[in-house]
LONU-727993 format. One record per residue (C-alpha): residue in one letter; residue number from 1; x, y, z. Coordinates in steps of 0.1 Angstrom, whole numbers, always signed. Example, Ala and Ser with C-alpha at 12.3 -4.5 7.8 and 13.67 -1.06 7.14 Angstrom:
<atoms>
{atom "a",1,{+123,-45,+78}}
{atom "s",2,{+137,-11,+71}}
</atoms>
This chain:
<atoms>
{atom "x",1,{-39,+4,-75}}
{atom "x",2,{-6,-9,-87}}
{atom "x",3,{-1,+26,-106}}
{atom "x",4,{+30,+40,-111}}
{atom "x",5,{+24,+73,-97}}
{atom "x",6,{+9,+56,-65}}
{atom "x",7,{+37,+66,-37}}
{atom "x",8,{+25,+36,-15}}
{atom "x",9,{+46,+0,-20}}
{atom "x",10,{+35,-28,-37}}
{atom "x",11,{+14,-54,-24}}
{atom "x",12,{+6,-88,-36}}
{atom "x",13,{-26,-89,-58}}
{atom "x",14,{-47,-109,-33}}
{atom "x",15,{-40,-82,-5}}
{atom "x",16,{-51,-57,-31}}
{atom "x",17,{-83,-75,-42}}
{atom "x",18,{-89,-73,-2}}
{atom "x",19,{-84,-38,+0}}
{atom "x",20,{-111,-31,-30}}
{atom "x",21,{-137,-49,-11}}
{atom "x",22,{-130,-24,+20}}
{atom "x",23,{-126,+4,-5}}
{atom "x",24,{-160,-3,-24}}
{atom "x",25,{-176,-9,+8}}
{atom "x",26,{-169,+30,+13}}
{atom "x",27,{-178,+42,-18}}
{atom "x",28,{-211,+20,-16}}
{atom "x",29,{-220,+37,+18}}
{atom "x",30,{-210,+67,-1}}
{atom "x",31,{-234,+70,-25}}
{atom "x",32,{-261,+49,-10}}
{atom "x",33,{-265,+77,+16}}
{atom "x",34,{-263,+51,+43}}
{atom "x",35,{-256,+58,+76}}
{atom "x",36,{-229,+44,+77}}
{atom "x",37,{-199,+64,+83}}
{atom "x",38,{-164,+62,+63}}
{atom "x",39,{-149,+43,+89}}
{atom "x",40,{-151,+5,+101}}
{atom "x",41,{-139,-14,+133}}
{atom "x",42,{-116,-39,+126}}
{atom "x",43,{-138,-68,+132}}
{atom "x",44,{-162,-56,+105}}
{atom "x",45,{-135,-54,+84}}
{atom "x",46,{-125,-87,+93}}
{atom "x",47,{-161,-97,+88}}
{atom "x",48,{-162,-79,+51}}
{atom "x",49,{-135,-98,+38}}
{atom "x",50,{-146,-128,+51}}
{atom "x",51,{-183,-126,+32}}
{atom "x",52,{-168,-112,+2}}
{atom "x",53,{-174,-136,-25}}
{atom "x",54,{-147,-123,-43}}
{atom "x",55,{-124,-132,-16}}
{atom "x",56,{-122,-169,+1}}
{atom "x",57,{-104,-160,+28}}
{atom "x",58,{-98,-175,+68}}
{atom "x",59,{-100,-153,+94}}
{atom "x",60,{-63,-153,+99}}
{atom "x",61,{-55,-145,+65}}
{atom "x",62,{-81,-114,+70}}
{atom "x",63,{-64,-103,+99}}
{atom "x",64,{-32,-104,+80}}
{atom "x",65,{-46,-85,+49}}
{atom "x",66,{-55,-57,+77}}
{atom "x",67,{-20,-59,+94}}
{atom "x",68,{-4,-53,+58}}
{atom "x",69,{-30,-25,+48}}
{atom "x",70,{-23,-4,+78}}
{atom "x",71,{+18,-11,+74}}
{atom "x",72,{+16,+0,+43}}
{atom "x",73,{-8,+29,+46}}
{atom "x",74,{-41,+16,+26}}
{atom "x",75,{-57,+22,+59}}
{atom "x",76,{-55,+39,+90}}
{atom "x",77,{-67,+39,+123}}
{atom "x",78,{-83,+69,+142}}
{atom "x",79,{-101,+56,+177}}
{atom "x",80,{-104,+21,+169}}
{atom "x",81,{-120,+27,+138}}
{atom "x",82,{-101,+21,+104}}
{atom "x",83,{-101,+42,+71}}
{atom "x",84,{-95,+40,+38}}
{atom "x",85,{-69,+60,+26}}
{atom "x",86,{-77,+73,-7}}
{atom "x",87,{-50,+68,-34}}
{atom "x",88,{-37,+97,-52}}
{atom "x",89,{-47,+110,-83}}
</atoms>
């Protein structure tokens, strides 16, 4: 993610690790063929971070990795729903 061809800014590493978790949880849905759509409400989100055993996260700091995301256009939100943006090639 921290590419030098990636237009989007920076973000801390932790953020980043956050955003993989949402990003994989896509892809898995994906190719699993679940019924799961591409899209997530925020409190999913919220509690995909928080199970992530990557992660060890509080809600708060959840809500903040989502807050950064969509400033910073790693998501974005379409009828309450957020999306992963996908990075350029």
């Amino acid at each position: 993610m921290s590419n030098l061809t990636d237009p989007r800014p920076p973000l801390p590493e932790w953020i980043l690790n956050a955003y993989d978790v949402l990003a994989s949880r896509v892809t898995d849905a994906d190719t699993e063929r679940e019924t799961a759509s591409q899209s997530f409400t925020r409190d999913r989100a919220v509690d995909l971070l928080l199970t992530a055993e990557a992660l060890s996260l509080e809600s708060e700091d959840a809500n903040y990795v989502l807050t950064r995301l969509l400033e910073r256009g790693y998501l974005y939100e379409v009828d309450d729903e957020l999306r992963v943006t996908e990075p350029m090639d």
